[in-house]
C-alpha positions as CSV (number, residue, x, y, z in Angstrom):
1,X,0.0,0.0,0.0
2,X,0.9,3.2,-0.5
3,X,0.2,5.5,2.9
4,X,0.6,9.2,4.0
5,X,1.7,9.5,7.4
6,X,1.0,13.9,8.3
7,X,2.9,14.2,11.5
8,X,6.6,12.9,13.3
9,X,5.2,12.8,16.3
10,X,5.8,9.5,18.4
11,X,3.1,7.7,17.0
12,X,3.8,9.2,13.7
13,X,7.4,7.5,14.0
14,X,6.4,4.6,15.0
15,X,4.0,3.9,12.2
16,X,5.9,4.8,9.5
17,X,8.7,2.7,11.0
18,X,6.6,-0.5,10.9
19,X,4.8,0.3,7.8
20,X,7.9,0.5,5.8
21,X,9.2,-2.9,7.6
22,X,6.4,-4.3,6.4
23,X,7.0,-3.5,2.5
24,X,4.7,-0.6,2.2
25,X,5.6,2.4,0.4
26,X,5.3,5.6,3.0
27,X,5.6,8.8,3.2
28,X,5.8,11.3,6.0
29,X,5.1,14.6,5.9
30,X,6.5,17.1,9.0
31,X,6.8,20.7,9.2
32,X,10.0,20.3,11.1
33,X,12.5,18.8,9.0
34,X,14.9,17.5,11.9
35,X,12.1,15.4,13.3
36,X,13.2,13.3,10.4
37,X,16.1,12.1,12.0
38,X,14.2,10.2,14.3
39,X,13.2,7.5,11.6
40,X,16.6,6.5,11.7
41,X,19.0,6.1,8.4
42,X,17.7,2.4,7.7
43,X,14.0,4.2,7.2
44,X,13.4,3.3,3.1
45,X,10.3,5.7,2.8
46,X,10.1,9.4,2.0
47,X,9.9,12.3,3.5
48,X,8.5,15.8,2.8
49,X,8.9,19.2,4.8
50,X,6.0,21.3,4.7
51,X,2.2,22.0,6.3
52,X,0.7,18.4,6.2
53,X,-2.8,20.4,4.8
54,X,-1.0,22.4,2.2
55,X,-2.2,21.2,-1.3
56,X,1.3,21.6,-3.1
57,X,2.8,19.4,0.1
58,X,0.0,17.2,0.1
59,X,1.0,16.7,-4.2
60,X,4.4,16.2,-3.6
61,X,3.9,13.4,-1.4
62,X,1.7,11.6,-3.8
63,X,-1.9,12.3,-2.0
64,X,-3.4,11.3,-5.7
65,X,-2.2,8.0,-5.6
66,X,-2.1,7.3,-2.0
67,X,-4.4,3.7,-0.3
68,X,-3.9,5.6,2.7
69,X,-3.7,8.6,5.0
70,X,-3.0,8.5,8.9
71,X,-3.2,12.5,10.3
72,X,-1.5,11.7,13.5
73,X,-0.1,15.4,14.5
74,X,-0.3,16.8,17.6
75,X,-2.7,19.5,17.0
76,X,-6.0,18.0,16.2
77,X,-7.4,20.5,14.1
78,X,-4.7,19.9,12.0
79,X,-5.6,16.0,11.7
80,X,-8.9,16.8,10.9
81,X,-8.0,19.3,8.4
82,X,-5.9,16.9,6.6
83,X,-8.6,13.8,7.0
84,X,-11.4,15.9,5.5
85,X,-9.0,17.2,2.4
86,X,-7.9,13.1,2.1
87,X,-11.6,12.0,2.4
88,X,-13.4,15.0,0.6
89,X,-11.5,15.7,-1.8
90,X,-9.0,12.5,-2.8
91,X,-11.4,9.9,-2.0
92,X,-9.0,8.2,0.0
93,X,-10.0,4.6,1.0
94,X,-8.2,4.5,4.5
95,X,-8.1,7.6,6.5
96,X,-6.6,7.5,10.5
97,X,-7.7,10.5,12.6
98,X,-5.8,11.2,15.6
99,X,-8.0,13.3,18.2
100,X,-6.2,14.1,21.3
101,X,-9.0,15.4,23.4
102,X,-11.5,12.7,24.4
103,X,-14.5,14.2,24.4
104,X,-14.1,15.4,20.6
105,X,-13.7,11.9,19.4
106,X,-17.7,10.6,19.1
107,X,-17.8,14.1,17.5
108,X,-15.4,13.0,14.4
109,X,-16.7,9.8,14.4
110,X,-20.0,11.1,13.9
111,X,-18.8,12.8,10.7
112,X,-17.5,9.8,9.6
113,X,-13.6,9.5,10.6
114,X,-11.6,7.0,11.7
115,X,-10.4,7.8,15.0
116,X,-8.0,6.7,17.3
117,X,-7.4,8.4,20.7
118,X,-4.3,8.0,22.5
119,X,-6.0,9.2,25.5
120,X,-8.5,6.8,25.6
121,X,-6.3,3.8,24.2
122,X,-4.0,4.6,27.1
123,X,-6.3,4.7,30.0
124,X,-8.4,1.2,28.9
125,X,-4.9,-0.2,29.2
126,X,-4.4,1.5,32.8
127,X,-7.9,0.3,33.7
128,X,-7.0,-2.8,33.3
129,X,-3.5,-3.4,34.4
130,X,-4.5,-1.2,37.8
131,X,-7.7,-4.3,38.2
132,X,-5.6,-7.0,37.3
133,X,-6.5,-8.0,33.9
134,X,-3.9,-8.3,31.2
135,X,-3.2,-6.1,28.3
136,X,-3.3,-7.4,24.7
């Protein structure tokens, strides 16, 4: 697959990191081009400097061709900018929402994103590790 990944932060790493150990062709887009040295030099995707909801940014990194988009920045409106321009106006299958803020999530969901909340995520795996249950 071919996926967008708008954001370096540590999720953003992460994913684009496994991804592209798993054979899939990705690209990250950061406004901070020295977050780029966090993917390490073994890291066989792309990168491109720039707003992550700029349309020339969003071309160079191949938005028109792209299976997927993950917006996982750390400024939610930001994610949602991106995910609506991906969605709206790219028709992109596959589109990852990153909302920070917990009680904006059913919101986005409502308007039909994909959302994943590290907030949330992170406190169901408290929850259970604090009652004794194990974490998957």
């Amino acid at each position: 697959m071919y996926i967008i990944i708008a954001g370096m932060s540590r999720l953003g790493r992460e994913l684009a990191l496994s991804l592209a150990d798993r054979g899939h062709d990705v690209v990250v887009i950061d406004q901070d081009e020295e977050t780029f040295a966090g993917l390490g030099s073994g890291f066989n995707g792309v990168t491109v400097s720039g707003l992550p909801f700029d349309e020339e940014v969003l071309q160079q990194a191949g938005i028109d061709r792209a299976d997927a988009v993950a917006a996982v920045t750390g400024d939610d409106n930001v994610n949602v900018m991106v995910s609506q321009i991906a969605k709206k106006l790219y028709a992109i299958p596959h589109v990852l929402t990153r909302i920070s803020e917990m009680e904006k999530v059913e919101t986005f969901q409502k308007m039909g994103f994909d959302v994943i909340c590290p907030t949330a995520v992170a406190a169901s795996s408290a929850e259970t590790i604090l009652t004794g249950g194990a974490v998957a």
